[in-house]
N, C-alpha and C positions, 0 to 999 in steps of 0.2 A: 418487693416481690422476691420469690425464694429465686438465689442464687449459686450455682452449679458447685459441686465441688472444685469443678477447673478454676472456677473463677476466683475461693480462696486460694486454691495452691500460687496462683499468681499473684494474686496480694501479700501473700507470704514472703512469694520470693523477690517480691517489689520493697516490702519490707527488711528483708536482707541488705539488700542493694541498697538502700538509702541508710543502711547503719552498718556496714559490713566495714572492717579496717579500724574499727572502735574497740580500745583496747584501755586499760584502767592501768594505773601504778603496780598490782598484783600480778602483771600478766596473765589477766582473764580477758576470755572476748564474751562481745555482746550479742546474745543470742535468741531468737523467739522460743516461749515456751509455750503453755495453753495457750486457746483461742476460745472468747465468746464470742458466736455470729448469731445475731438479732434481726429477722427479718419480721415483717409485721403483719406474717399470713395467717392471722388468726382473730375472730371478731371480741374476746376478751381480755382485758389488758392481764399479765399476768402482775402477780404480787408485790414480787421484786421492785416493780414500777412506786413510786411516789408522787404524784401531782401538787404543786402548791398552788394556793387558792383557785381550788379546782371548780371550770366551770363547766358542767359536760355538753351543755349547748356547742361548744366552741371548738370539740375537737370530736376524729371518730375512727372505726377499723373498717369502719364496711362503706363509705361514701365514697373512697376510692379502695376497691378490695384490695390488699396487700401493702397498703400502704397506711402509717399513723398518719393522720391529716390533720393539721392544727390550723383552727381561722385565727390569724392575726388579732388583737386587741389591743387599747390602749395603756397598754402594759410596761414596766420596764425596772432594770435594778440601776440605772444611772444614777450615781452618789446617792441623796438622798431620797432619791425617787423612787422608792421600795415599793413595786407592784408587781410581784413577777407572778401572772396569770398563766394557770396553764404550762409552767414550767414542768418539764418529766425530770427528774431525777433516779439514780440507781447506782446504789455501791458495787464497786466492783472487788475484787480478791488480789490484786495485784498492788505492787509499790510502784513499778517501771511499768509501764504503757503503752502502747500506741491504739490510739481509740479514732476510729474512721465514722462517716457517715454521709449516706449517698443525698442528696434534697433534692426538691422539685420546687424552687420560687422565682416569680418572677417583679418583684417590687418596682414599684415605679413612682411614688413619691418618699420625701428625702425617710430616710430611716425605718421607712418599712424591712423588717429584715427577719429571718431566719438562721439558726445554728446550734451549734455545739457548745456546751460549758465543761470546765471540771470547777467543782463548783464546794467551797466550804462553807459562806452564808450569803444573806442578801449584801453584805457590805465588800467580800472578800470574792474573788471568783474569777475565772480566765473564762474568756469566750471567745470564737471562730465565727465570724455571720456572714453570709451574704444577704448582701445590702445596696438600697438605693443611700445615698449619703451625694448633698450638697450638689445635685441634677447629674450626679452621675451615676453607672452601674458600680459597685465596690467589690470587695472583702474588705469585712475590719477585722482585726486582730486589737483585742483587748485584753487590758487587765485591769481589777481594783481593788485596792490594798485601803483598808478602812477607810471609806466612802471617797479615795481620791481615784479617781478613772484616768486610766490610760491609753490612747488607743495610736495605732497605724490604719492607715486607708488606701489601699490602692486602689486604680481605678483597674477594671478590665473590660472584656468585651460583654455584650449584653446577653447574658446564657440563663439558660432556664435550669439546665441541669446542675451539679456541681458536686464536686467530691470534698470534704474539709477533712481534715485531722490534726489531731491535738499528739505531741509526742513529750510525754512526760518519763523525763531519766536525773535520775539522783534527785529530784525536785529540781529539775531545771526542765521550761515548758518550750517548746517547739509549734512555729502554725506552720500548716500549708494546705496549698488549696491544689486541686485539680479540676481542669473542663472533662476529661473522661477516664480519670479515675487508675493511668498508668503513667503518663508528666505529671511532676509534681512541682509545684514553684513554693519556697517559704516567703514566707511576709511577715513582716514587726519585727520586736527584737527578741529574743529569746527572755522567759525571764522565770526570776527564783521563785517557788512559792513551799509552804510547809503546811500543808493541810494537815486535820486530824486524822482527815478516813478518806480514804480513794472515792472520791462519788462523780459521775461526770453525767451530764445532761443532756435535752434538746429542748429550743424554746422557740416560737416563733410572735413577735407583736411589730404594731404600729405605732408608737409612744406618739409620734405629731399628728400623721393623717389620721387616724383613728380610723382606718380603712379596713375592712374584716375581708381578706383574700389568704386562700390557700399557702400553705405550704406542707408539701408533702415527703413525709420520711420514710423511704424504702429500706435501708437497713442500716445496723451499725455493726462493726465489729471490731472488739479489741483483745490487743493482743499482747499476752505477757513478756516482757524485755526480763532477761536476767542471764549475769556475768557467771561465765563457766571458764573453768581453766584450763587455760593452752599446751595442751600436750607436746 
């Protein structure tokens, strides 16, 4: 759903505040520059957009208006498990990043999940999901570096909403999650990656239950990091 101008100026300056005091070898500081805000009030996917193994049964703009709706499927890029249904993809313009996105799931057997990637192929890629994992409510934080998977799981409380963000600075990748979208908590470990092209994602499947339930994406917005120098 379209969100206010108030509401970016404050992600902006939530943005600041979680990277403010970051300073490089050059004595440059780190500063927001453009802003894409993607909300999904409109019933045509625009261009930009990419779907891999697109199945248009399974996702929509108008079943919930304002919202990209993706139904789960038994899908997934785990190692060798190359099925990624339904995954959106989109290059962005930037090298440095902060790439946000609001969701609506509420999973309830193990691995049904929803999220965010930045994403270089089916073998390589970082992802953010909230996730049921092992009877509990989660976030995972992953990575996989030629088909070897890595992940963190924390457990949190059972929430329908959830705010994620991916913060990619010098190719060094940052998670964190929020319940509404102004606390932010990181989870995993930070880690290196060297893509070719800035492209970051949303995907939502069921790889075990093979469950088809909603998840819904109300916006993304990222935001350009880049070092300016210290007067």
């Amino acid at each position: 759903m379209r969100r206010s101008a108030m509401f970016i100026f404050i992600s902006l300056l939530l943005c600041i505040a979680i990277l403010q005091g970051c300073t490089d070898s050059t004595n440059k500081e780190l500063v927001t520059g453009d802003v894409i805000f993607e909300d999904f009030d409109y019933t045509t996917l625009p261009s930009h957009w990419t779907i891999t193994n697109r199945n248009d049964i399974f996702w929509s703009l108008t079943t919930n208006p304002g919202f990209l709706t993706i139904i789960t499927q038994p899908a997934d890029v785990h190692e060798t498990a190359n099925n990624p249904v339904n995954f959106f993809l989109r290059e962005i313009p930037y090298e440095n990043y902060q790439f946000t996105a609001r969701i609506e799931i509420f999973p309830e057997r193990d691995f049904e999940q929803a999220g965010i990637l930045i994403w270089e192929n089916e073998d390589n890629y970082i992802r953010l999901g909230r996730v049921h994992a092992f009877d509990a409510q989660a976030i995972e934080a992953a990575v996989e570096v030629a088909t070897a998977y890595t992940t963190v799981i924390e457990n949190i409380d059972p929430i329908t909403e959830v705010y994620l963000r991916l913060i990619n600075l010098n190719n060094q990748v940052s998670y964190y999650y929020s319940a509404d979208g102004e606390e932010w908590i990181e989870v995993g470990n930070r880690t290196w990656v060297n893509y070719s092209k800035p492209i970051i994602g949303l995907y939502a499947i069921s790889p075990v239950s093979d469950r088809a339930i909603e998840a819904k994406f109300d916006y993304i917005q990222v935001e350009e990091l880049k070092w300016e120098a210290v007067e």
